[in-house]
C-alpha positions as CSV (number, residue, x, y, z in Angstrom):
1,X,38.5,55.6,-12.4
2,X,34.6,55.6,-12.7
3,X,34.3,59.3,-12.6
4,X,36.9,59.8,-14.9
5,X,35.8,56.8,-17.5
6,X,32.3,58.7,-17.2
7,X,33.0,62.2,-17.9
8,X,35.2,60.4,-20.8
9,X,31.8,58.9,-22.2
10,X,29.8,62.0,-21.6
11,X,32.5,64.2,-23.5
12,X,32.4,61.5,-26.9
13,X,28.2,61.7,-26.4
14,X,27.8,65.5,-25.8
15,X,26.5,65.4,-23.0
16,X,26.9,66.8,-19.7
17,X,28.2,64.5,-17.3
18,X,25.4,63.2,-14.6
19,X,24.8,59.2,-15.3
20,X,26.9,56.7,-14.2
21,X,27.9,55.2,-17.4
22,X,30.3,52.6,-15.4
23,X,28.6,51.4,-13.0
24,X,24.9,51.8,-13.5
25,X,23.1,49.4,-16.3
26,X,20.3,51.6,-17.5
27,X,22.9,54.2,-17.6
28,X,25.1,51.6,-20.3
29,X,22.1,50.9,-22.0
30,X,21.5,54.7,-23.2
31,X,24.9,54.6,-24.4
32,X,24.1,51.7,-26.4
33,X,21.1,54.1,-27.6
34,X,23.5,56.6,-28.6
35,X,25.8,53.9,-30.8
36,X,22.4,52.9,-32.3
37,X,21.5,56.4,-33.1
38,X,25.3,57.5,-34.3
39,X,25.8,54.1,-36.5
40,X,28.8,52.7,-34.6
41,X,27.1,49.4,-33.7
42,X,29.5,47.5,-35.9
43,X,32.5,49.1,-34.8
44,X,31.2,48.8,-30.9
45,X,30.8,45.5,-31.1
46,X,34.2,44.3,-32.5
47,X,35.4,46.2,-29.5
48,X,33.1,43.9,-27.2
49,X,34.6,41.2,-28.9
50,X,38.5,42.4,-28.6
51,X,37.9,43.4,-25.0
52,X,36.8,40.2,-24.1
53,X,40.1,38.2,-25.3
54,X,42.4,40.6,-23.7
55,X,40.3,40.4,-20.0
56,X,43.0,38.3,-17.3
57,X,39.8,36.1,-16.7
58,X,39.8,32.9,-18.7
59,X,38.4,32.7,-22.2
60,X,34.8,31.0,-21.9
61,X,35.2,27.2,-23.3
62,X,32.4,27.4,-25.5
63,X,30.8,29.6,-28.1
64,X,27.8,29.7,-25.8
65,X,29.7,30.9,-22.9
66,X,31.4,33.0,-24.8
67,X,28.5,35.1,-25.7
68,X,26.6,34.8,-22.4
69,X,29.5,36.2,-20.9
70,X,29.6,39.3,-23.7
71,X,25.7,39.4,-23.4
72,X,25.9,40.0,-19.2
73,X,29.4,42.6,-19.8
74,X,29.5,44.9,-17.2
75,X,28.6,48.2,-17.4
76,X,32.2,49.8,-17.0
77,X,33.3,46.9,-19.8
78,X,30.7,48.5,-21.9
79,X,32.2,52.7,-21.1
80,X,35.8,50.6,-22.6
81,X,34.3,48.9,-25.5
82,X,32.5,52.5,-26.5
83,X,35.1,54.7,-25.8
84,X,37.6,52.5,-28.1
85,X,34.7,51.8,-31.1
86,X,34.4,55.8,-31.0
87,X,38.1,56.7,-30.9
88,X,39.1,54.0,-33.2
């Protein structure tokens, strides 16, 4: 799934497909580059949000945990937060 969730992320950046987008941080940070850059911060991070309540892990008890869990996403959470903020 990684490979496919990556070329997925390159294809919506224009880009050709060489970083791991889902699996490597730095890579996941230049995508959130990109959303700066292209004005889908907003958007991207209602997805963050959404993705986070539909995880089979246990909602965090507390606002704090909450969004120390959304701060530390991992990077493949990130690829599914993008790719729906883009398509949506």
């Amino acid at each position: 799934m990684s490979r496919e969730l990556d070329a997925r992320v390159a294809k919506v950046m224009g880009v050709e497909y060489t970083d791991p987008w889902s699996s490597d941080v730095s890579a996941a940070y230049r995508m959130e580059d990109w959303i700066e850059d292209n004005g889908v911060q907003a958007r991207y991070a209602q997805a963050m949000v959404a993705s986070f309540l539909y995880l089979d892990d246990p909602i965090p008890d507390t606002d704090e945990q909450f969004w120390w869990a959304l701060l530390h996403a991992t990077p493949e959470q990130r690829c599914h937060a993008f790719l729906s903020a883009v398509d949506g």
